[in-house]
Residue, then its C-alpha position, 0 to 999 in steps of 0.5 A: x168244936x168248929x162247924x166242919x168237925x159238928x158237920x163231921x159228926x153230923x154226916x156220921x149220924x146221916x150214914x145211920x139212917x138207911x139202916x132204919x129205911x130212911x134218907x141220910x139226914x143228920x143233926x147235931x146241937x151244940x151247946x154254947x161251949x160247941x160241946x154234943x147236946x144230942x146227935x141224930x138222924x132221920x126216923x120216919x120210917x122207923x118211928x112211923x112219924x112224918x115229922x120225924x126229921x133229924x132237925x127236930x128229933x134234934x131240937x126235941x133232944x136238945x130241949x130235953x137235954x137242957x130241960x128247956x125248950x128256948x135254945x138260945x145259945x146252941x148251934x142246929x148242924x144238919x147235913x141238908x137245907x131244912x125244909x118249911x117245917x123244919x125251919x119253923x121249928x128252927x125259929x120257934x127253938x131260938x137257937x143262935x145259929x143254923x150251919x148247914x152242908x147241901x142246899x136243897x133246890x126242892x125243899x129248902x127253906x133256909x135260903x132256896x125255895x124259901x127263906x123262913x129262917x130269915x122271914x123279918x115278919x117272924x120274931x127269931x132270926x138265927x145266922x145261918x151258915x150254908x155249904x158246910x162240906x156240901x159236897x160230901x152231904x150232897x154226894x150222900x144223898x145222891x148215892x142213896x137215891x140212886x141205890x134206890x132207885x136200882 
């Protein structure tokens, strides 16, 4: 699977989270063929857990997946730049690559605010591809915020 059709199933599972309240975030693992580990999206809100971001519910069910916790090999797609929280659990999975579709110039810490998933005092560094149908994640969140805001 190419990272604009991961990024496709992605933005499928962010359309799912304001049925449970939260912000359209979604997350897809590939495994090292580029098949479905686990897809998901953000569950604050439902779950009553802040750390409940679609990066790391991915994470979580990627390493329950594989009955591992290293991920080497597999591919994070997320509709959004992870911010600090996200990216550190990012490093600390090991997974090979990050492919992301809209920057976030509040949050980000994949290349705007910060830069964790690159910081060379850490010891994982995975290639991160950004920009992935940024538009379309971009014009998501936009959408729902402005909905909220109404």
């Amino acid at each position: 699977m190419d990272d604009d059709e991961a990024m496709g199933l992605a933005l499928a599972q962010a359309r799912l989270a304001p049925q449970v309240n939260d912000v359209p975030i979604g997350a897809v693992v590939l495994d090292e063929r580029g098949a479905v580990v686990v897809a998901t999206h953000n569950r604050r809100e439902v779950d009553g857990d802040p750390t409940a971001h679609a990066e790391i519910l991915a994470l979580r069910g990627a390493g329950l997946a594989r009955g591992r916790w290293h991920l080497g090999g597999c591919t994070l797609v997320v509709t959004l730049e992870p911010c600090t929280m996200c990216a550190g659990a990012i490093v600390l999975s090991r997974v090979d690559r990050v492919v992301f579709g809209a920057w976030d110039p509040k949050a980000g810490a994949a290349g705007s605010v910060s830069d964790v998933v690159a910081d060379p005092r850490l010891n994982h560094r995975p290639v991160v591809t950004s920009g992935v149908r940024a538009d379309e994640c971009g014009r998501l969140l936009k959408d729902f915020f402005a909905a909220r805001r109404r």
